[in-house]
C-alpha positions in Angstrom: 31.7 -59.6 65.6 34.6 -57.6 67.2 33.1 -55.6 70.7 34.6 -52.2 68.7 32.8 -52.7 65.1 31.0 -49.2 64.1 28.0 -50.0 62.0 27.4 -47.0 59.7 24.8 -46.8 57.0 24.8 -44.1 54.4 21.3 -44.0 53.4 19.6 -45.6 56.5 16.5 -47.5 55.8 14.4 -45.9 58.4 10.8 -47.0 59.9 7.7 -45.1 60.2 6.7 -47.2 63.1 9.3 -46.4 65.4 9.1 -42.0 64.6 11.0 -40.0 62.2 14.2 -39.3 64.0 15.5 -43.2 63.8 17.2 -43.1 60.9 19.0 -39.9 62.4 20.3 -41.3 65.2 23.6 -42.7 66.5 23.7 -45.0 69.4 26.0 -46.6 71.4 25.4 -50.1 72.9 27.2 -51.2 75.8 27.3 -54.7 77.2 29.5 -57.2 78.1 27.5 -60.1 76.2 28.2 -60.8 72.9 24.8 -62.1 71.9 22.7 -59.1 73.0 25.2 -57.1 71.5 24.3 -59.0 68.0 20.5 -58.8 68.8 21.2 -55.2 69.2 23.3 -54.5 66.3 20.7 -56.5 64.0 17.6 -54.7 65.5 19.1 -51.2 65.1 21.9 -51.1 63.0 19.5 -51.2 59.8 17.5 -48.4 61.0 19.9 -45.6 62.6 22.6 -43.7 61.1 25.8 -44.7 63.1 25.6 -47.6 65.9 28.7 -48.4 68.2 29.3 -51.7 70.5 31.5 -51.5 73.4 32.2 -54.7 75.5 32.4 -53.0 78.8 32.4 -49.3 80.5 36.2 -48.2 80.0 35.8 -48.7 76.2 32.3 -46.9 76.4 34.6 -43.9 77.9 36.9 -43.9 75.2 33.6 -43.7 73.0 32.1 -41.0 74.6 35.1 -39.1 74.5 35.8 -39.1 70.5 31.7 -39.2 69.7 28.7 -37.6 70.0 26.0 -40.1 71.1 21.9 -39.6 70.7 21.2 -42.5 72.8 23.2 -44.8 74.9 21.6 -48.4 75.7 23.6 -50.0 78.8 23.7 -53.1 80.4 23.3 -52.9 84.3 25.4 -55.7 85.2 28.9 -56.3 84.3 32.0 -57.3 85.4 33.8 -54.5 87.4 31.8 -51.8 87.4 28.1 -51.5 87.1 25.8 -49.8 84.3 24.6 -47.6 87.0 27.7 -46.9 88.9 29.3 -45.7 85.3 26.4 -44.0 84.3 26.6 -41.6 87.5 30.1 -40.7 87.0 29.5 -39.9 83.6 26.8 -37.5 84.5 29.2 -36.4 87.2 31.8 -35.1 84.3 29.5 -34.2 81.5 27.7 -36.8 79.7 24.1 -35.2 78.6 22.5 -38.1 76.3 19.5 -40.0 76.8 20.4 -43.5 78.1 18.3 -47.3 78.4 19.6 -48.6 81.4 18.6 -53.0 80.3 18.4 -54.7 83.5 16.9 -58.7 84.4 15.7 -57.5 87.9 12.6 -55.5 88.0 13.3 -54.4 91.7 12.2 -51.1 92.9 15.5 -50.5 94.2 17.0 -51.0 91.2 14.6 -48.4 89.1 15.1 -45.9 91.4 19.2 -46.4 91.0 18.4 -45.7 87.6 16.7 -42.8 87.9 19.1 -41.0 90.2 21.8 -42.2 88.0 20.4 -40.2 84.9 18.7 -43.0 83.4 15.8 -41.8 80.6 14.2 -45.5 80.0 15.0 -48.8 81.4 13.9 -52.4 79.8 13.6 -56.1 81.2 15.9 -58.5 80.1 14.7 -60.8 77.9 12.7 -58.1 75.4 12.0 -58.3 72.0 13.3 -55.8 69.4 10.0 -53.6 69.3 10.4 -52.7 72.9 14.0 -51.2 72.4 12.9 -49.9 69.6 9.7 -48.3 71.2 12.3 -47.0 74.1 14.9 -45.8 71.9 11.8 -43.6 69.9 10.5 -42.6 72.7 14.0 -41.0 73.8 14.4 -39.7 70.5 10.9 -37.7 70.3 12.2 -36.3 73.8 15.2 -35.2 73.4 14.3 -33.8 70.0 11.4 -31.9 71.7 13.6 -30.4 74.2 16.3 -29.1 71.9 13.1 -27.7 69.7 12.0 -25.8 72.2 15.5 -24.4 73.4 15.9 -23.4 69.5 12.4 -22.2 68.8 13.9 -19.5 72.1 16.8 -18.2 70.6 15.0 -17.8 67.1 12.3 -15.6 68.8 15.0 -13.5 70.3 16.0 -13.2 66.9 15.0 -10.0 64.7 11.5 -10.8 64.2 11.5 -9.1 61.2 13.8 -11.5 59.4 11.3 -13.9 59.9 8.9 -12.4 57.0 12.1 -13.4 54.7 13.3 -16.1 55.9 15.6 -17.6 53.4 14.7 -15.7 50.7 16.9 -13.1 49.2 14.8 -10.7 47.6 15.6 -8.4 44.3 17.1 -8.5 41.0 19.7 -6.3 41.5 23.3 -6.7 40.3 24.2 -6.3 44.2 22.0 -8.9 45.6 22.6 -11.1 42.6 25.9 -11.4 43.1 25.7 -11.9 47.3 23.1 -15.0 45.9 25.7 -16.4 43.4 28.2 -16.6 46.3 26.0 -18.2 48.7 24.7 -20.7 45.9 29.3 -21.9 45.9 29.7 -21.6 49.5 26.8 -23.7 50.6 27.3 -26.9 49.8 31.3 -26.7 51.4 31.9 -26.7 55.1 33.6 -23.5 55.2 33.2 -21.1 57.7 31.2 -17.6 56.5 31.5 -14.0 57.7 28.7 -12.0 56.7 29.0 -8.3 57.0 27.1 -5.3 56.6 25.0 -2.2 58.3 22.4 -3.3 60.3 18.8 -4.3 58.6 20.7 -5.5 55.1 19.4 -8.4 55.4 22.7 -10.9 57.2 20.2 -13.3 58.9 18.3 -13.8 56.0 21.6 -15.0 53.9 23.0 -16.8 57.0 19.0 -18.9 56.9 19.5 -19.6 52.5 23.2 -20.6 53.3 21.6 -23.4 55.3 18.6 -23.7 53.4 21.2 -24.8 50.6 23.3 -26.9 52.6 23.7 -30.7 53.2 22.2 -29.8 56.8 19.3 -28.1 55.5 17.3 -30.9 57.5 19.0 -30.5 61.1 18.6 -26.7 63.1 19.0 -23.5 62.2 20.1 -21.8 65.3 20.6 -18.3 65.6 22.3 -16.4 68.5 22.4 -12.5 69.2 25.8 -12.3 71.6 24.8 -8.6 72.2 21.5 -9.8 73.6 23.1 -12.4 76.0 24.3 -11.0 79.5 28.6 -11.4 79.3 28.1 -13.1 82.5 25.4 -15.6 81.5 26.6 -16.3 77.8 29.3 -19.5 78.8 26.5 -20.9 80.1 24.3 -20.1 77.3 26.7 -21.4 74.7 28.3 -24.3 76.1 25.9 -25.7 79.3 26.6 -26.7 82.2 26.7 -29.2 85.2 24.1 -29.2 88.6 25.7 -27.4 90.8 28.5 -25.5 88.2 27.3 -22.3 89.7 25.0 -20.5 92.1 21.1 -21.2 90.2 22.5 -24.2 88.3 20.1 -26.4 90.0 20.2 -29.2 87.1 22.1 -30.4 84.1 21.4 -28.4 80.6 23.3 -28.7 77.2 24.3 -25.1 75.9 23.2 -23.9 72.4 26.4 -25.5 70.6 24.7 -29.1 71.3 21.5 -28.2 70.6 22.2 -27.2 67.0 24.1 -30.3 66.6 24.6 -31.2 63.0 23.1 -28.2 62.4 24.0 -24.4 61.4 24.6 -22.2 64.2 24.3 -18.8 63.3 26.3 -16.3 66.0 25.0 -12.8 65.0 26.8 -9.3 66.5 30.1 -11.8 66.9 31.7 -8.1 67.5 29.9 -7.5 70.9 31.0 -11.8 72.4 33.3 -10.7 75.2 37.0 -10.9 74.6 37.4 -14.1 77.6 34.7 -16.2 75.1 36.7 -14.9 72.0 39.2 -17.6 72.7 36.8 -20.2 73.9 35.2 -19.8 70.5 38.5 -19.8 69.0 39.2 -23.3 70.8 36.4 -24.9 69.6 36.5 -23.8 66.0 39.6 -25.3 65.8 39.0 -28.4 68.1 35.5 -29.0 67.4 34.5 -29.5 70.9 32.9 -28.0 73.7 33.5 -28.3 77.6 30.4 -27.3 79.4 30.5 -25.5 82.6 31.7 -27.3 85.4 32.6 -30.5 83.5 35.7 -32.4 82.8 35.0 -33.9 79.6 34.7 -32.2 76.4 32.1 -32.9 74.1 32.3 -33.9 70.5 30.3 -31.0 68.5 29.5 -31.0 64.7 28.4 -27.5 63.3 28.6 -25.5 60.6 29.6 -21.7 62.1 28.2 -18.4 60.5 29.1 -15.6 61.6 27.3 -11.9 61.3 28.9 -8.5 62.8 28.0 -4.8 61.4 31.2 -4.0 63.0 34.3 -2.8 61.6 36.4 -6.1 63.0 39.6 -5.2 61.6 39.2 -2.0 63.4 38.2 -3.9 67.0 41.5 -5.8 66.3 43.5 -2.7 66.2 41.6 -1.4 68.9 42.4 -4.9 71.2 38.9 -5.2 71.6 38.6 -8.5 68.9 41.0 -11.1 68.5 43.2 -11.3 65.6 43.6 -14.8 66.1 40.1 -15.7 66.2 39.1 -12.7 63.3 41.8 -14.3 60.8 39.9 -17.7 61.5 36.0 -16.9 61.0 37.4 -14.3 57.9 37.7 -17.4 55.5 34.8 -17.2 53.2 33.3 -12.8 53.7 30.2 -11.9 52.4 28.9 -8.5 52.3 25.9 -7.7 52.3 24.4 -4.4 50.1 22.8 -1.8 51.8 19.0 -1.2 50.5 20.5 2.1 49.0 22.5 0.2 46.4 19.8 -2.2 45.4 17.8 0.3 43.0 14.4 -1.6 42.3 14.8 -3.6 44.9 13.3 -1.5 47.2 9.7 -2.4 45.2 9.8 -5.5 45.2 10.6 -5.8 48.6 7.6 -3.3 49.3 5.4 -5.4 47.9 6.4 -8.5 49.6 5.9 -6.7 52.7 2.5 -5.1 51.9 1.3 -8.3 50.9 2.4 -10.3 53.7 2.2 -8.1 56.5 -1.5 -7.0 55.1 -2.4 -10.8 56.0 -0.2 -10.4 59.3 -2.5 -7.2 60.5 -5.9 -8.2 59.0 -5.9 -4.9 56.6 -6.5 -4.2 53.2 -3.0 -3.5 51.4 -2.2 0.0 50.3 -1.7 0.5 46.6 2.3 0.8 46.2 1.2 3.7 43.4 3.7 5.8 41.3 4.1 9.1 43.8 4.6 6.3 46.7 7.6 4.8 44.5 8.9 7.8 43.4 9.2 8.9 47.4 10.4 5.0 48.6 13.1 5.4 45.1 14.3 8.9 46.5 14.9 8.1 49.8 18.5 7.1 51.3 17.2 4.2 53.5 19.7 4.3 56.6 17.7 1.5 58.3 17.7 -0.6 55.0 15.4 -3.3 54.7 14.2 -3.1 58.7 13.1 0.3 58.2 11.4 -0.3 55.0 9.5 -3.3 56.9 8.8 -0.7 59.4 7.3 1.9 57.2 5.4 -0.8 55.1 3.6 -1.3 58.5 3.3 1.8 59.6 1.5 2.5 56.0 -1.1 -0.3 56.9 -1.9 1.2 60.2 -2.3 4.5 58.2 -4.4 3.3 55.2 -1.5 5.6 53.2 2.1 6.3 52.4 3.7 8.7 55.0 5.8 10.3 51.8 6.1 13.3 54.2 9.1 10.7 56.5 10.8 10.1 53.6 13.0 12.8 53.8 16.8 11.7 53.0 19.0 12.3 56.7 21.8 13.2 54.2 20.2 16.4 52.8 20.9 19.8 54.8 17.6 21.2 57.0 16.6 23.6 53.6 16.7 20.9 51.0 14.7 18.7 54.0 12.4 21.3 54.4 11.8 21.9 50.5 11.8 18.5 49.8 9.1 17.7 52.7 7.0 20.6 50.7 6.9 18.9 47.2 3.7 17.9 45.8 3.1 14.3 45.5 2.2 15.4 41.9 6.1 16.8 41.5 7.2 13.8 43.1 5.4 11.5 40.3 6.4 13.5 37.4 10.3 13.5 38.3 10.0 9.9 38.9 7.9 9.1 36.0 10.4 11.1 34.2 13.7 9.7 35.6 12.0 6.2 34.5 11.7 7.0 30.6 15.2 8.8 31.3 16.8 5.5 32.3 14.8 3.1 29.4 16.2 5.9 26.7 12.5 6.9 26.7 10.5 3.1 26.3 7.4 4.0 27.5 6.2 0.3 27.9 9.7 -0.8 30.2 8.9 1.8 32.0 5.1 1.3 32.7 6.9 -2.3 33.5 8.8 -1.0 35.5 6.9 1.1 37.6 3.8 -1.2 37.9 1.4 0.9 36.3 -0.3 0.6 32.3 1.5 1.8 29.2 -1.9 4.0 29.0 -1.4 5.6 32.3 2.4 6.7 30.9 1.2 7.9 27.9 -1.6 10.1 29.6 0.9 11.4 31.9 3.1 12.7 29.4 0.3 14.2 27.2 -0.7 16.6 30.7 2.7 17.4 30.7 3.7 18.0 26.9 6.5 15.6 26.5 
């Protein structure tokens, strides 16, 4: 078998035994010996997703500089240059994955090489194939656990209010209906998306279905505020960096692009990244890899990129506070999302969902969503959108009622506030209850279906009031 076969399996077979993340995986094997090479390739080429020989350390550096790597496994002693020895200069330049240093002396010296040399797991030559495979799971559940953790950070950063939706898009509206049919095309396809709009529409929520209903629906979801990262922390942040790269840098850490690997990586506000990471960006979108700080080598990245601003970019462009280069490039595939204003019913069905869940969130009884509280929530402008109906859905909780008296529209002038503050929730019902049978051409029963009350209630309403 030629030292630079690539073994790559489709639909990887995968075993229990050894942890989930197996059949996932691409490895690299290194070693100058053609028959632990074959053990190796027999042992784990069934059972990963990509697995890559090399005969000796120059053709693992060409490797490592076209492909990302989970796990590198690496003989100690070759001719030329040692496992160790190679390992630390790769280290030195930028080389983050976990490696099995295989070794046939068990000298303390020799472990302790290893470990200085960035070596996750070593193994004693000879070994049978369950303890590679026990190291390589072991590495595996590691590094997986790590980059958890890192994402699991940057999605708490992340409006916590989203995470009530996740990827849901709410409503039946002709709006939001239409901002689903485009994600349900765009999905699947590799294509860069822009997804625009006022604040609280809704942007993370669509950026979360776009990957729910994508081939990497199984790897992260990893979104990123760049107005909530410091301009002089956020290279670091994105791309890592190198011990030593910079005053604090006391050890090695991949950036956010590595750990959503495979992944999505959602960059929201992309408006506020500062104009010297614009074209950093720029370079990896069109290169597809990253260059940590402080390193010499460039890594190999695989993403799918979706971008969020409520910014006018076209505007920033003018303005020489954006890009054009880079706008033109995330601007292939724009989505723009509604405001809550121009969802009509929306806004109940997304009150309930709310009330409901958030009821369960607080530990309190839900407040009945009745007509005068939809007739103030279908009145009202909604300038914070769907955040500010979240807010107001827990604010009611906390209350044990509407607060119909806050939802005065910011667009009327201080008299037709001021009036509008004084109506009777009885004049608020019966214009709404109204406006309902105005809109069905005066079906009482779609609009008791509508509303969410009885067809009785309707009809008793409209007897007080002689219609």
């Amino acid at each position: 078998m030629p030292a630079h076969s690539v073994h790559r399996l489709s639909e990887p077979d995968g075993d229990p035994e050894f942890g989930p993340w197996l059949a996932q995986a691409s490895i690299l094997v290194v070693d100058d010996e053609p028959g632990m090479r074959n053990f190796l390739v027999r042992t784990l080429g069934p059972r990963c997703k990509r697995l890559e020989e090399a005969a000796d350390t120059q053709e693992a550096t060409r490797k490592l500089d076209k492909h990302h790597f989970d796990i590198v496994i690496l003989d100690n002693i070759m001719p030329g240059k040692s496992g160790v020895e190679w390992l630390a200069e790769q280290r030195a330049i930028g080389f983050f994955a976990d490696t099995i240093l295989m070794t046939a002396f068990a000298d303390l010296e020799t472990a302790i090489q290893a470990l200085r040399a960035g070596a996750a797991d070593f193994v004693l030559k000879p070994f049978r194939s369950n303890q590679i495979l026990n190291a390589v799971a072991r590495c595996l559940d590691r590094v997986r656990l790590q980059r958890e953790n890192q994402v699991l950070r940057y999605q708490l950063r992340a409006a916590a209010d989203q995470m009530l939706l996740r990827d849901r898009l709410i409503g039946e509206s002709e709006a939001i209906m239409r901002v689903r049919e485009t994600i349900t095309r765009v999905a699947p396809l590799p294509t860069s998306v822009l997804l625009t709009g006022a604040s609280g529409t809704g942007k993370e929520v669509a950026a979360r279905s776009l990957h729910s209903l994508s081939d990497r629906a199984d790897k992260p979801f990893v979104p990123v505020n760049c107005a909530a990262i410091p301009p002089d922390m956020i290279e670091s942040e994105l791309f890592g960096h190198l011990k030593g790269a910079f005053t604090g840098a006391e050890r090695a850490r991949e950036g956010i692009f590595m750990h959503a690997q495979e992944g999505t990586l959602f960059l929201d506000e992309i408006g506020d990244l500062p104009l010297p990471m614009q074209s950093k960006l720029l370079r990896v979108l069109e290169d597809r890899r990253v260059r940590p700080v402080g390193s010499e080598r460039e890594v190999p990245v695989d993403l799918r990129f979706v971008f969020a601003t409520n910014a006018d970019l076209e505007r920033l462009v003018q303005q020489g506070q954006f890009r054009a280069d880079l706008y033109f490039r995330i601007n292939v595939m724009q989505i723009h999302m509604p405001p809550l204003n121009d969802r009509g019913n929306d806004v109940y069905d997304l009150a309930e969902l709310f009330m409901q869940k958030l009821s369960r969130q607080l530990g309190m009884p839900p407040v009945p969503v009745d007509a005068a509280a939809r007739a103030a929530l279908g009145r009202y402008d909604w300038p914070g959108n769907v955040r500010e109906l979240h807010n107001l859905i827990e604010r009611t909780l906390i209350l044990g009622r509407f607060p119909v008296e806050h939802l005065v529209n910011t667009r009327q002038t201080p008299v037709d506030a001021a009036d509008a503050a004084a109506d009777s929730l009885a004049d608020m019902e019966r214009r709404h209850i109204l406006g309902m049978l105005r809109e069905t051409g005066g079906n009482r029963d779609e609009a008791a279906r509508r509303l969410g009350v009885s067809r009785k209630t309707i009809d008793r309403k409209c007897a007080a009031w002689n219609v």
